[in-house]
N, C-alpha and C positions, 0 to 999 in steps of 0.2 A: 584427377584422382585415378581414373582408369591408365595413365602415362606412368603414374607414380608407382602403382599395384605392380604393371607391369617391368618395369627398371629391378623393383623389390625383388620380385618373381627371377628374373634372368639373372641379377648378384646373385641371390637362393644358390641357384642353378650350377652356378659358375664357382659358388662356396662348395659345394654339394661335391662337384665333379675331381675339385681341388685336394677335397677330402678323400674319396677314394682314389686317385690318383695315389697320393701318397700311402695308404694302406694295403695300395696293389704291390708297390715295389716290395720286390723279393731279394734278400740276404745271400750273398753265396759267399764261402770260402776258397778261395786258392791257396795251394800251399806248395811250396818246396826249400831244398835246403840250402839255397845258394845267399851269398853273402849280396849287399843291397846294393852295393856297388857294382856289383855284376849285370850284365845285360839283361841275362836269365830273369832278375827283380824288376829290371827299370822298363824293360820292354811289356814285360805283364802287367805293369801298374797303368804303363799307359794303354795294355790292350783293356784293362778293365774299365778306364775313364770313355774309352772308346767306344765300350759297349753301353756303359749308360749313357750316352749320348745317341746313341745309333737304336736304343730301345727306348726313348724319350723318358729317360728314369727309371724305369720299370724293373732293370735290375742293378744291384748293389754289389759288385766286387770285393770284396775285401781281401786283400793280395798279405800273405802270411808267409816272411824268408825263414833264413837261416832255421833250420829244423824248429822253429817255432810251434809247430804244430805235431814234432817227430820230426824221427829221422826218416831215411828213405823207404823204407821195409814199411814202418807206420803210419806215412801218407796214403802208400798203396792201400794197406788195410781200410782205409781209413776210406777211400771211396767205395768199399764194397759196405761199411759200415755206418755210413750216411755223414760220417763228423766232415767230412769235405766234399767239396763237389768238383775240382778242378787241381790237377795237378802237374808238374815238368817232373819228369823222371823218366829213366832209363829204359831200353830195349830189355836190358839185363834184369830188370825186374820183373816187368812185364812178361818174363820168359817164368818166372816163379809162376804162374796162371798158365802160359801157354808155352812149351818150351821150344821151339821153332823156329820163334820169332829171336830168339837169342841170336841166333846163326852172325848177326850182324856182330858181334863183338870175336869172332872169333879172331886170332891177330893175323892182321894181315890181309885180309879179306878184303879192305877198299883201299884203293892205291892214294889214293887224296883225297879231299872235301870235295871236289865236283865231282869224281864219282861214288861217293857218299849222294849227294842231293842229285842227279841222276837215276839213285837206286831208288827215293821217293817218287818218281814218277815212273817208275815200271810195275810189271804186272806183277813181278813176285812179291814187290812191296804189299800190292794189294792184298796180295791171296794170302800174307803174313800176317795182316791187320786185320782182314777178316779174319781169320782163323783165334787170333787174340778176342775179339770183341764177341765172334761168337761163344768163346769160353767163358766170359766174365762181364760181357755186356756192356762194358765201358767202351767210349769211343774214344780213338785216337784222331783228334784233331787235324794237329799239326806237326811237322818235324822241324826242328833247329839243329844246326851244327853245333856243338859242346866243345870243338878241339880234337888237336890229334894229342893222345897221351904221348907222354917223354917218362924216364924214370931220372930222378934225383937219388943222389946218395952222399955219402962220403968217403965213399971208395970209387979210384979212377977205373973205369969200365969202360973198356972199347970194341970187346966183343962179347957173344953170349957166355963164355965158360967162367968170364971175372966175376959171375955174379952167382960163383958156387958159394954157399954158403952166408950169402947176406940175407941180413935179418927186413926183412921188407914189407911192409902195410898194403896189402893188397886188400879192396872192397873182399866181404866175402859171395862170390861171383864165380862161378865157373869159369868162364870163358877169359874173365880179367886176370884167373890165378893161371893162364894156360902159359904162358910166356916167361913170368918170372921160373914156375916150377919144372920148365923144359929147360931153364940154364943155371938151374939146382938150388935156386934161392930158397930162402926158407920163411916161408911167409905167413902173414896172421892178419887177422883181419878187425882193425881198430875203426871205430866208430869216426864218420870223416871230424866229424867238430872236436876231438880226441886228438888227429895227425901231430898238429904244430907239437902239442907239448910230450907226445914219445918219441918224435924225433927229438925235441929238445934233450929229452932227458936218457936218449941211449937205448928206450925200448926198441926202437925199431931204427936201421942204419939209413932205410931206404925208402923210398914211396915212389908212384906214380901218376900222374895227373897231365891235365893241358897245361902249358906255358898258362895263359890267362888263368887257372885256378894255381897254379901255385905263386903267380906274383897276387891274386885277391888275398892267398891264404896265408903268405909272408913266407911262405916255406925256405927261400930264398934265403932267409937268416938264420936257419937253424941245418943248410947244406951247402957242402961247397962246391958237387959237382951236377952239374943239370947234363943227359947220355938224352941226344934225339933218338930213342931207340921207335919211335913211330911204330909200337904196335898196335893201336887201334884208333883210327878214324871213330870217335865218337859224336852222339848225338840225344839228344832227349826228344820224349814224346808229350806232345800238350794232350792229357788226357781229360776228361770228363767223364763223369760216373754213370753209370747204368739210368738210375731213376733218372739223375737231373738231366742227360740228356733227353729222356724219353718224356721227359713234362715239357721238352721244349715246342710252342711251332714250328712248323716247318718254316714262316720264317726267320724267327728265333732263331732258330739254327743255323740260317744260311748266315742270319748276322755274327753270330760268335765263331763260324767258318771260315767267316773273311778275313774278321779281324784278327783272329787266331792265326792263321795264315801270316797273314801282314807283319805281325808283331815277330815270330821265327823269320822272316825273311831278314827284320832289320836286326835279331840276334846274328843270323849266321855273317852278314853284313860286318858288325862291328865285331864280331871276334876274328874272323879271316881276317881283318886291317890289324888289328890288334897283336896276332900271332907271328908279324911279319916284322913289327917293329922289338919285340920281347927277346927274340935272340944277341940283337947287340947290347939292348937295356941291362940283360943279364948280365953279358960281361963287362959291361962299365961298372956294374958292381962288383966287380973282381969274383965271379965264378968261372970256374974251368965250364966253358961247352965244348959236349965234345960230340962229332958226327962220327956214326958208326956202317957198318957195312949191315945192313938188314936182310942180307941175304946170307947172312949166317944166322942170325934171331931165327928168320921163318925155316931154315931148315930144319934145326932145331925140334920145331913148334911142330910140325909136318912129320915128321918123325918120330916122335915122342908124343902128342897129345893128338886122340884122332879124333875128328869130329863125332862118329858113334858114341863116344863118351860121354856126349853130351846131350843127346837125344833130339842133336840136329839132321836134319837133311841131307845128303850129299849132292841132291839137285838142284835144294834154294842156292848152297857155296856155289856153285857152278854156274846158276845161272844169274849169281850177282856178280859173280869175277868175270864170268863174259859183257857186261855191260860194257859201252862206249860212252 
């Protein structure tokens, strides 16, 4: 009887523990606006699986693409507002909260992807992110490569002055509009999920994005010429929100740091392979590419849009263009 009492007792126990277990786990939102096919989706889906794994269940990911939750302007809101706790978005935004930190879109600023990911490991990066997070309390995680932007159009452009007067979908973004509106385009700012169908339909002649987002976004069918004008080495921040980071343990934290970490690593991974094979892909589908001299862009740029404008630094530019 006492054998039996006690078996009863420990199933109880082991019912008991089962139960709060599952009561404990916590819900969280990820959000951003990339399509599922994209690394940006498939890499956070698995960093979320990761974390319930790495937290014995205890938390619940739920990974939220394609502006399903909003667009990019109201994901951000959205962590100061509690409807999300995790999101991939831009420098560029993040500059809406702390304008500083923007300095990184300015064109021309990083010569390639490895000195983009070089700039994450220096001190200016640091003294940017703090400065960001002491504004708005969010943490920034982790950094992923996004692409170098190229501009597509329908008009053959081979230097800055072809793109007097093109009608061109620039994010509405400071630092994004500094390049087309230094070689007189004329530019507006269409909501991304919106692009495909004003290009289609003649609203706008031009756009600009990474090779990888405009073969996810098909743009590719609706222009005929893809101009490496490489003016900005882009990239996103894996942010977390005020509260939800601040509910975390410390080592909560280090777990969603790692794995945060890990999962940009193998974004910037497959988009750099990815970016390398898209220039011929392009043209086997019968698009003009065409390579331009970017040292007429950045004069341009340098001339006509000055960082003061922007209520950047002149010593973060300086001391991210000195990087090795």
């Amino acid at each position: 009887m006492k054998l039996k009492l006690t078996t009863l007792l420990g199933a109880a126990a082991v019912s008991l523990v089962s139960t709060l277990s599952a009561h404990a786990e916590t819900v969280l939102k990820w959000a951003h606006v990339y399509e599922t096919s994209e690394p940006f989706h498939t890499d956070s889906v698995w960093a979320a699986e990761e974390i319930a794994k790495r937290t014995d269940g205890r938390y619940k990911i739920e990974v939220y693409p394609a502006s399903q939750l909003g667009k990019e302007a109201d994901i951000n809101q959205g962590l100061k507002l509690g409807t999300v706790d995790i999101i991939i978005s831009g420098s560029s935004f993040a500059a809406r909260d702390y304008k500083p930190i923007g300095v990184t879109y300015y064109p021309y600023i990083f010569r390639d992807p490895s000195h983009l990911l070089a700039y994450t490991k220096s001190d200016v990066f640091k003294k940017l992110t703090k400065g960001y997070e002491e504004k708005t309390g969010n943490h920034i995680v982790a950094v992923s490569y996004y692409g170098t932007r190229h501009t597509t159009s329908n008009r053959p452009i081979s230097k800055c002055a072809d793109m007097a007067g093109l009608k061109m979908r620039v994010p509405d973004v400071p630092a994004y509009l500094a390049m087309p509106r230094a070689c007189g385009a004329n530019t507006t700012p269409i909501a991304f999920a919106e692009v495909y169908l004003a290009l289609q339909n003649g609203t706008v002649e031009a756009q600009e994005n990474p090779l990888t987002t405009i073969e996810a976004k098909k743009f590719y069918e609706v222009q005929k010429n893809i101009v490496l004008t490489g003016h900005i080495v882009d990239h996103l921040n894996t942010v977390i929100s005020k509260t939800r980071w601040a509910s975390l343990s410390d080592e909560d934290k280090k777990i969603f740091t790692d794995v945060m970490l890990e999962a940009a690593a193998r974004t910037t991974k497959t988009i750099e392979a990815r970016e390398k094979a898209l220039v011929d892909e392009f043209k086997t589908k019968g698009l003009t590419v065409t390579e331009i001299d970017k040292a007429d862009f950045e004069k341009n740029v340098v001339e006509k849009v000055k960082l003061e404008d922007f209520g950047y630094e002149k010593a973060d530019w300086e001391a991210i263009r000195a990087i090795k």
